[in-house]
C-alpha positions in Angstrom: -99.3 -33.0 121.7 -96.4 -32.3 124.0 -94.3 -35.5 122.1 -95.2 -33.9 119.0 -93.5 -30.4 119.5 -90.6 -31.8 121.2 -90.1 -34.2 118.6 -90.2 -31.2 115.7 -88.2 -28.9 117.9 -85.4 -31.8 118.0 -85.5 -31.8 114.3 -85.4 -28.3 114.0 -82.0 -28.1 116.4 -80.5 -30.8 114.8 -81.0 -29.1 111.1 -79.5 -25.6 112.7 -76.4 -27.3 114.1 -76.0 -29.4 110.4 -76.3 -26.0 108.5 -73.5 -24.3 110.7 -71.1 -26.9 109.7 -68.8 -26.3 106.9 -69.1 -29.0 103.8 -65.3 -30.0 102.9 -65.1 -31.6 99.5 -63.3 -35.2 99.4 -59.3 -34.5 98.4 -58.8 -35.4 94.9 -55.6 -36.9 94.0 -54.4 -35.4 90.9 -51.5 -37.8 89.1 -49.0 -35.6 87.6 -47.7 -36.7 84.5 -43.8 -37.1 83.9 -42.1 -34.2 82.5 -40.5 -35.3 79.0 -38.2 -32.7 77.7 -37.9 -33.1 73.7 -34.6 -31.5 71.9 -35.4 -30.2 68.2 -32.9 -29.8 65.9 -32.5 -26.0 65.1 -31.3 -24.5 61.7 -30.2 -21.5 61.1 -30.3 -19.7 57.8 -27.4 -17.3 56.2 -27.1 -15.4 53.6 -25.1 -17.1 51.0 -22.1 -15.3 50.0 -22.9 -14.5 46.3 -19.4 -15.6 44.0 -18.2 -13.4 41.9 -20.0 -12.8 38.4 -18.4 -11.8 35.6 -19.3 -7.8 35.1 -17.8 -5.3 32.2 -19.3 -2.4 30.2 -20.2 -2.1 26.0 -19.7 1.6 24.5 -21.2 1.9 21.1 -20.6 5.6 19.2 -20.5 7.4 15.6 -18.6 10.4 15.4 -18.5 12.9 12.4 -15.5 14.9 11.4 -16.3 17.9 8.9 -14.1 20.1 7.5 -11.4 21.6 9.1 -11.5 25.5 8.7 -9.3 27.0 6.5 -9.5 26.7 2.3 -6.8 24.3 2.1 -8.7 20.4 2.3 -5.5 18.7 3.3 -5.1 19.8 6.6 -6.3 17.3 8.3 -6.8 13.5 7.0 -9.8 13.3 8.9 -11.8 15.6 6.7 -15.2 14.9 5.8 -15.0 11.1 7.7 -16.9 9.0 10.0 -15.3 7.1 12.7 -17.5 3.7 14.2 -16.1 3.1 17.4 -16.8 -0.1 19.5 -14.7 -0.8 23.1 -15.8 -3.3 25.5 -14.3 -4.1 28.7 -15.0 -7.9 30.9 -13.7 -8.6 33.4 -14.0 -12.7 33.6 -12.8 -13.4 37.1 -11.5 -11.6 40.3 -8.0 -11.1 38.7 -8.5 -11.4 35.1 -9.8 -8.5 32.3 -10.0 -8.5 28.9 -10.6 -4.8 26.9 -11.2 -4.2 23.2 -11.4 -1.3 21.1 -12.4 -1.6 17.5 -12.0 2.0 14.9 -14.1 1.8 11.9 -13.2 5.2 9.9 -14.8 5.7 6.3 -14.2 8.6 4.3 -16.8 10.6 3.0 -15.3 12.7 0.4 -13.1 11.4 -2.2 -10.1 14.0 -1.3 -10.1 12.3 1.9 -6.9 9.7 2.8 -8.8 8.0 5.9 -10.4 4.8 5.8 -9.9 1.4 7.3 -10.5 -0.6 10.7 -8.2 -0.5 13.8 -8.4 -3.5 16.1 -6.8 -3.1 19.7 -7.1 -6.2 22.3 -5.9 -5.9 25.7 -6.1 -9.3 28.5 -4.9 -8.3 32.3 -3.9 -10.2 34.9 -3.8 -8.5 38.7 -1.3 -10.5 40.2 -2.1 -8.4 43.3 0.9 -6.7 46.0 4.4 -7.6 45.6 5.5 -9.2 49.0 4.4 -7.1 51.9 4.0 -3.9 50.5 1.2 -1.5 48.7 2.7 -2.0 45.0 0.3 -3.9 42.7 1.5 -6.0 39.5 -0.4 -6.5 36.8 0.2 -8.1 33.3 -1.1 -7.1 30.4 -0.8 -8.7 27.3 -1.4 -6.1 24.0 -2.3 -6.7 20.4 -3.4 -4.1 18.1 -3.6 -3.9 14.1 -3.8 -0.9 11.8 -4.1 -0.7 8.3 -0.8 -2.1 6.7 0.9 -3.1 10.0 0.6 -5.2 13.7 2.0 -5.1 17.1 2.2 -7.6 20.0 4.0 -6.4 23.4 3.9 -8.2 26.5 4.6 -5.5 30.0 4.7 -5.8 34.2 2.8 -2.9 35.4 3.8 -2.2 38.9 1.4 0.4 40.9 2.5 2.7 43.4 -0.1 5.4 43.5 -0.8 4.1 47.4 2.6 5.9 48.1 1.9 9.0 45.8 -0.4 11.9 46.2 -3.9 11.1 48.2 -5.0 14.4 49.7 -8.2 16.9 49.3 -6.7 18.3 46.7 -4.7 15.5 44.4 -5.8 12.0 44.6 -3.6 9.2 42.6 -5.6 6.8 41.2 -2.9 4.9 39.1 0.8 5.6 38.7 2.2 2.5 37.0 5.8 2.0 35.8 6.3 -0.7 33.6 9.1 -2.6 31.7 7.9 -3.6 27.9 9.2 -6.0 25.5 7.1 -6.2 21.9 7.2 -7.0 18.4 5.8 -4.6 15.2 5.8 -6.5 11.6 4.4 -5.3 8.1 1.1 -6.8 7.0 2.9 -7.1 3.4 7.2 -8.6 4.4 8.4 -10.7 7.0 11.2 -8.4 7.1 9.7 -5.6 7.5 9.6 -5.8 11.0 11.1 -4.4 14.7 12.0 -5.8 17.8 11.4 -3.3 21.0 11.8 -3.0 24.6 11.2 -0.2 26.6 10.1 0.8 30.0 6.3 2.9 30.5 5.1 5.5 32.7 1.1 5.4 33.0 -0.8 7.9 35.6 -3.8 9.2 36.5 -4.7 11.6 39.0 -8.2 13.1 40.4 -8.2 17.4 40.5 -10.8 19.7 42.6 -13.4 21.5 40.5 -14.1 18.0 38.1 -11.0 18.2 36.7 -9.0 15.2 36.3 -5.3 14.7 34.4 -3.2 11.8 32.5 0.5 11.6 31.7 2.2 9.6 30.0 5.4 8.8 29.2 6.9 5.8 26.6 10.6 5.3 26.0 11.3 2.2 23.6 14.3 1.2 22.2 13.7 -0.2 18.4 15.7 -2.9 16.3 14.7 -3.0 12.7 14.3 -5.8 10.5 16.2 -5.3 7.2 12.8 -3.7 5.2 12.6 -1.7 8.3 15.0 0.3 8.7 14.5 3.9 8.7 15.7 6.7 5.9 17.8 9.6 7.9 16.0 12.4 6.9 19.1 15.1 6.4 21.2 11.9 4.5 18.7 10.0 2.4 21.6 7.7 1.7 22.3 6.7 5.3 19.6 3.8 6.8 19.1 3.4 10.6 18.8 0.0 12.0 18.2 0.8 15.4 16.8 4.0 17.4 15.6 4.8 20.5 12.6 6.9 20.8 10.2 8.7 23.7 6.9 9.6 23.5 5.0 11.9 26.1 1.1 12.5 26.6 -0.5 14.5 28.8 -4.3 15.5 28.6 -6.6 17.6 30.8 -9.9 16.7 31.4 -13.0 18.3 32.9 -16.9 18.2 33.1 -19.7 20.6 34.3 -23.1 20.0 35.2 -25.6 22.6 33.4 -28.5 20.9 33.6 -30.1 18.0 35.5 -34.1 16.9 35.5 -34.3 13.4 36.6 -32.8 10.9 34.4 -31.5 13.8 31.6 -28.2 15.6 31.9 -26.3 18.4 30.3 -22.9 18.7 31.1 -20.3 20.7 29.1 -16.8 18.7 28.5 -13.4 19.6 27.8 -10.4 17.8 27.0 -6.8 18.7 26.2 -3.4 18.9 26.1 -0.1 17.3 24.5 -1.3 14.5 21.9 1.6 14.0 22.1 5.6 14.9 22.1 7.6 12.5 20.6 11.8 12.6 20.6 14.2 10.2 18.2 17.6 10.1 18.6 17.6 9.6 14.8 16.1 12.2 12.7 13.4 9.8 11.0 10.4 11.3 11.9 7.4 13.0 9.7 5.1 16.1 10.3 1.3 14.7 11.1 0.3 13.8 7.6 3.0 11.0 8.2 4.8 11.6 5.2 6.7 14.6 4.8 10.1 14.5 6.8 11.3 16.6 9.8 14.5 18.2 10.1 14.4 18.2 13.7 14.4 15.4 16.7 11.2 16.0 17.9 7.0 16.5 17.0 4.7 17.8 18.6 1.3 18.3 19.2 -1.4 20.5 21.2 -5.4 20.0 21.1 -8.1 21.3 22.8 -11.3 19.4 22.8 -14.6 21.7 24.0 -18.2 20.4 23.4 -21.6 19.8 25.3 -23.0 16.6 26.3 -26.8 16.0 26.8 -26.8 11.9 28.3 -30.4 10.0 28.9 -30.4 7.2 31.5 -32.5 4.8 29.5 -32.7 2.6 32.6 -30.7 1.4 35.2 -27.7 -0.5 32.8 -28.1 1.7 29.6 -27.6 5.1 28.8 -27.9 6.9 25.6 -25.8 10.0 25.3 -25.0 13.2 22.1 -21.9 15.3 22.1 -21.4 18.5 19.8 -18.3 20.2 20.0 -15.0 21.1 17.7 -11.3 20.1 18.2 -8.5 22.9 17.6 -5.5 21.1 16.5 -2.2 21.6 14.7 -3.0 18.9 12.0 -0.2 19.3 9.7 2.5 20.9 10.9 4.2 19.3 13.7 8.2 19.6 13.9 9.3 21.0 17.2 10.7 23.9 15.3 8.2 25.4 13.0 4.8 23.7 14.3 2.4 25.7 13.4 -1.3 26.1 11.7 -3.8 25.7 14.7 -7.3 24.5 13.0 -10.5 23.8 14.5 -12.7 21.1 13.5 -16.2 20.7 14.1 -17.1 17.4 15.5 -20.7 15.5 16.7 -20.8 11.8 18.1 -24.0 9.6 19.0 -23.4 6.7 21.4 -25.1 4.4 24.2 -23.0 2.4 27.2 -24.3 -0.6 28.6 -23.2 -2.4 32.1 -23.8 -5.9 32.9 
């Protein structure tokens, strides 16, 4: 009996002493496995630098002349008359520009002496600043024909509006000056023709309040062909073959917003001025019918152009647009010295522009 409880008591110290021991876990080796590093070809996107697209506008109108006040129908030519009117301007590349303006006018009362198409084409090519300095040169090619006669002139417009006025008050947006050579012919005779050269004035400038203002000014020296030469108007029997000539415009402009909801506008306009003044050194000119003669060496002419404008933005390139209004005019006489007979004429034009 003793054996047996020593025996168990021996078990039970050797089971006490195995339980205090900590059980350690075998080290396992871990093989790490070779780092490989792995380029990748990276590409990066841009925005490609969109070319250049050739861009311009389309204007589309019909305007209606009606009487010019007063009994007397021939004050005006434009009496009673429609006038189509199509202009278009592209322009093809970064320096290149091409403009047209096409004049259908249609009388509608046989009295009338209007009718007839005028064509006017007009390519430009900026040739950008001349050497180092702010003056732009552009060419421009012209071509126009009216009824019974066509011109071609070739001129250098050089820019310097970056040296003129650019304040809060006047801003030049073009002042050109350019030197002119050109050519005028008869539909109906090669000699009825005329050589000319001449030098150009072209300006533009942006007033406060929405106004903005044009001048112009044209000096051309002709030579005439032998069916061109031109009658002296105080010696019928004398015939010019030369003369020189200027010509001077200068027009107002300005438009107020009445009215705006959204994508509808009214906006009243006005336009006026000298239309224009034109000196000969030969007395050859005509009063603004164009055929009876002047005594003096100059014409002129003053218009005023009032009239509201309601304009619909159809959608983001094409907008439709309405104008009523009345010009006030000296239509028929025009010499310097006796001009005279200030008319109004009531006017309406319907139109769209489109931009592409």
């Amino acid at each position: 009996m003793k054996k047996l409880a020593l025996l168990l008591g021996s078990l039970l110290v050797v089971t006490a002493a195995a339980s205090a021991k900590e059980v350690v876990p075998a080290p396992v080796v871990v093989e790490e496995a070779p780092v490989q590093i792995v380029e990748k070809e990276v590409i990066v996107y841009r925005d490609k630098e969109e070319g250049f697209r050739p861009n311009g506008s389309i204007d589309l109108q019909y305007r209606y002349y009606d009487k010019t006040e007063d009994k007397n129908n021939y004050w005006n030519k434009n009496d009673k008359s429609s006038r189509t009117q199509l202009t278009t301007k592209i322009n093809m590349s970064e320096n290149q520009a091409f403009e047209a303006r096409i004049r259908d006018y249609n009388s509608l009362d046989d009295k009338n002496l209007v009718d007839g198409t005028e064509t006017r084409l007009r390519y430009w090519y900026n040739h950008g600043p001349v050497g180092g300095t702010k003056i732009n040169l552009n060419s421009r090619v012209h071509y126009q024909n009216t009824p019974g006669s066509q011109d071609v002139e070739y001129s250098a417009r050089f820019d310097f509006a970056d040296y003129l006025f650019n304040n809060d008050y006047v801003k030049t947006n073009i002042f050109e000056i350019a030197p002119k050579v050109g050519y005028v012919w008869a539909d109906t005779n090669n000699s009825d023709y005329a050589n000319l050269v001449g030098l150009d004035v072209a300006s533009i400038f942006t007033l406060p309040a929405g106004f903005s203002a044009e001048f112009n000014l044209y000096l051309t020296q002709n030579f005439y062909g032998k069916r061109a030469e031109k009658l002296d108007n105080l010696n019928p029997t004398r015939s010019h073959k030369d003369n020189f000539d200027a010509y001077v415009e200068f027009y107002l402009y300005n438009t107020t917003n009445l009215y705006t909801n959204g994508n509808f506008g009214i906006d009243f306009v006005f336009e006026g001025g000298v239309d224009g003044y034109k000196w000969s050194q030969q007395k050859i000119l005509t009063q603004g019918n164009g055929i009876d003669p002047v005594s003096s060496s100059s014409t002129y002419s003053l218009y005023a152009y009032p009239a509201i404008r309601a304009s619909y933005k159809a959608t983001e390139f094409v907008n439709v647009y309405a104008l009523a209004g009345a010009e006030y005019r000296n239509y028929m006489i025009t010499g310097s010295n006796s001009a005279q007979d200030w008319r109004w004429q009531p006017t309406a034009t319907v139109g769209f522009t489109t931009t592409f």
